[in-house]
C-alpha positions in Angstrom: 46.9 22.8 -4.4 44.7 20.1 -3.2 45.7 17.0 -1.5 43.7 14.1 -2.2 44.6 11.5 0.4 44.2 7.5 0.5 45.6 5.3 3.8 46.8 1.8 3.1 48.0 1.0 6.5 49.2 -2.6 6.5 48.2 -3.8 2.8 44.4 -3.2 2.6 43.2 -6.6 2.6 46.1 -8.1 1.3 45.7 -6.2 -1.6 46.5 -2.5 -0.9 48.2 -1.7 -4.3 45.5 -2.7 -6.5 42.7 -0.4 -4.2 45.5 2.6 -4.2 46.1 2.4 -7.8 42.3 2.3 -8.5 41.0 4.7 -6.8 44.0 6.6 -7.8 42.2 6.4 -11.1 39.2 6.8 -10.7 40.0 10.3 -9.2 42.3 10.7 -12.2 39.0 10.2 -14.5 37.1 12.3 -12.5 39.1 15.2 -11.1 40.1 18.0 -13.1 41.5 20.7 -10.5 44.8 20.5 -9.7 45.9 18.0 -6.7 48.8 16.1 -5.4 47.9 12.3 -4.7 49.0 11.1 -1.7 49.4 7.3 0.4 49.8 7.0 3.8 51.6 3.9 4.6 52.9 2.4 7.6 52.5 4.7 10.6 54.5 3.6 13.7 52.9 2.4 16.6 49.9 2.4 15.3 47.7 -0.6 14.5 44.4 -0.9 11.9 42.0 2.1 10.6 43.8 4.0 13.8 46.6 5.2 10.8 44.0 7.0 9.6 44.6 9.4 12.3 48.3 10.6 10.8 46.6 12.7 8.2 46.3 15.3 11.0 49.5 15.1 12.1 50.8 18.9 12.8 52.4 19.7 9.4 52.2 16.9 7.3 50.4 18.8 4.8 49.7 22.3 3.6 46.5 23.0 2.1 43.1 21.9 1.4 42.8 18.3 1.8 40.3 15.3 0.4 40.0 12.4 1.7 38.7 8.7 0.9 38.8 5.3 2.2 40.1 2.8 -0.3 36.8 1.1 -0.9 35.2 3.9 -2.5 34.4 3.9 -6.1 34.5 6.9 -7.3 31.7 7.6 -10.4 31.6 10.9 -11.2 33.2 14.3 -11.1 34.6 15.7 -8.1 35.5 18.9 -9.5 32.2 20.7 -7.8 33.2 19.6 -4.1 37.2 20.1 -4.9 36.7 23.7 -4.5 34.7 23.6 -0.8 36.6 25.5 1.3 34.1 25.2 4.3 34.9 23.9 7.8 36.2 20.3 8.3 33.5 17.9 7.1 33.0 14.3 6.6 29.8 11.8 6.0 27.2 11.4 8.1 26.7 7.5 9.4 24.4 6.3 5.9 22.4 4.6 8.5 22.3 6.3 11.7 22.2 10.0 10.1 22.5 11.4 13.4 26.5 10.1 13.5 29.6 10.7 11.6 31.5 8.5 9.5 35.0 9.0 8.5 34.9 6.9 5.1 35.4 11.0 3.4 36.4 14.1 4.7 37.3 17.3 4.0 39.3 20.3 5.6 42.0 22.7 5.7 45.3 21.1 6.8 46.3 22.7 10.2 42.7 23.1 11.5 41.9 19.7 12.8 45.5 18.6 13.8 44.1 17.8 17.5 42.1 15.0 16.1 45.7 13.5 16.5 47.4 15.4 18.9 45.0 14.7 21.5 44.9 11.0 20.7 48.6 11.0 21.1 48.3 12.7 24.3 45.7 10.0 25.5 48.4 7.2 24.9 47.3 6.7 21.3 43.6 4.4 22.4 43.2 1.4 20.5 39.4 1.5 21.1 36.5 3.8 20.5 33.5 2.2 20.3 32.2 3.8 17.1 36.7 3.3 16.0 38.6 6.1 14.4 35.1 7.3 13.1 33.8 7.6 16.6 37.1 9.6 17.9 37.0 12.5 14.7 33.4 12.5 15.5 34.1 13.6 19.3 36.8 15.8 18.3 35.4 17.8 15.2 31.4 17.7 16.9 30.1 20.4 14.7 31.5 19.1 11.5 29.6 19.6 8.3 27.5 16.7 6.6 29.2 15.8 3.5 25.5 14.5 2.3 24.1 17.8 3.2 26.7 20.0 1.2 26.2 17.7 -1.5 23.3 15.9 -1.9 23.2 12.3 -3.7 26.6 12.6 -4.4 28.3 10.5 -1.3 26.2 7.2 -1.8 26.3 3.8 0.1 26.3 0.7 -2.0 24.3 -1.3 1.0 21.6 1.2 1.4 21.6 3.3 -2.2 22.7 1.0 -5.0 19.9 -2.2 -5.1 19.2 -1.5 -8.5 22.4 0.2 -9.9 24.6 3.4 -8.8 22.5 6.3 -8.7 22.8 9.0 -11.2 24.1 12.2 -9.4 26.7 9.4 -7.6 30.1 10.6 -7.3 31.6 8.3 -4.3 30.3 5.1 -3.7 31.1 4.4 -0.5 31.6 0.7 0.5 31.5 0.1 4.6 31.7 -4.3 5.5 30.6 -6.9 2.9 30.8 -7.1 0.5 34.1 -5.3 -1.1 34.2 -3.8 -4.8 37.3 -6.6 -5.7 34.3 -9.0 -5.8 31.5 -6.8 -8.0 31.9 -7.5 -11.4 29.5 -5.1 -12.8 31.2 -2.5 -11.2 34.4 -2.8 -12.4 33.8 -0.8 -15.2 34.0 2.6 -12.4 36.6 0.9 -10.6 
């Protein structure tokens, strides 16, 4: 089964619940194959988007596994990428294409568990410069391009939705200002 997995580590901006439970249904809406939804809370010792990091703790989960920062809107069926069962991927940097991004990813549970295993052995590092983006990046190097395995379908609201969401969009991905809380026309999605 496929494990479709969200981190709300410390209340999302003050208002974790309300990004969990939409994005919650918005996959709901959008995903037909069968998953398991899951949150990552709290992770001890850990501060900020580092919790990110505990979805590749050895053994936490079994399976293929999908997953999406909470300020994503998603818009349209994910049923096509549910079933990739390639290498670990994740987006490339919308902006810097030559750089990964960890705003969605996708791999086999059990095959990138050094992403935290060797941050754990390193003391558990506060900093990267490009943050918990920057570390996956160094650890999975040769990771597919999300954009690349499916094109049009991972957009950016800053650089890809000026005039409206694009219409092979299924993730609109949301990185800084603004959030989708404040974007009344898209509500509707989200």
């Amino acid at each position: 089964m496929l494990n479709v997995i969200v981190v709300n580590h410390g209340n999302y901006l003050g208002r974790g619940d309300d990004y969990v439970n939409r994005l919650r249904a918005g996959i709901h809406r959008h995903l037909l194959h069968p998953y398991k939804f899951h949150v990552i809370t709290d992770v001890p010792d850990v501060t900020g988007w580092w919790a990110k990091l505990a979805m590749f703790q050895p053994g936490r989960f079994e399976g293929r596994c999908l997953f999406f920062d909470l300020d994503t809107i998603i818009t349209g069926s994910l049923d096509h990428m549910s079933r990739y069962d390639g290498p670990f991927a994740m987006l490339q940097d919308f902006y810097h294409p030559e750089l990964l991004a960890s705003g969605a990813m996708m791999w086999t549970a059990g095959e990138a568990d050094h992403i935290w295993t060797k941050w754990d052995e390193a003391g558990r590092p506060a900093f990267h410069q490009r943050g918990d983006g920057g570390w996956i990046e160094t650890m999975m190097p040769n990771a597919a391009r999300l954009q690349t395995l499916f094109p049009r379908q991972f957009v950016s609201f800053k650089a890809h939705c000026a005039e409206g969401i694009p219409p092979n969009a299924r993730a609109v991905c949301f990185h800084g200002l603004p959030r989708p809380h404040v974007l009344s026309d898209l509500m509707a999605h989200w």
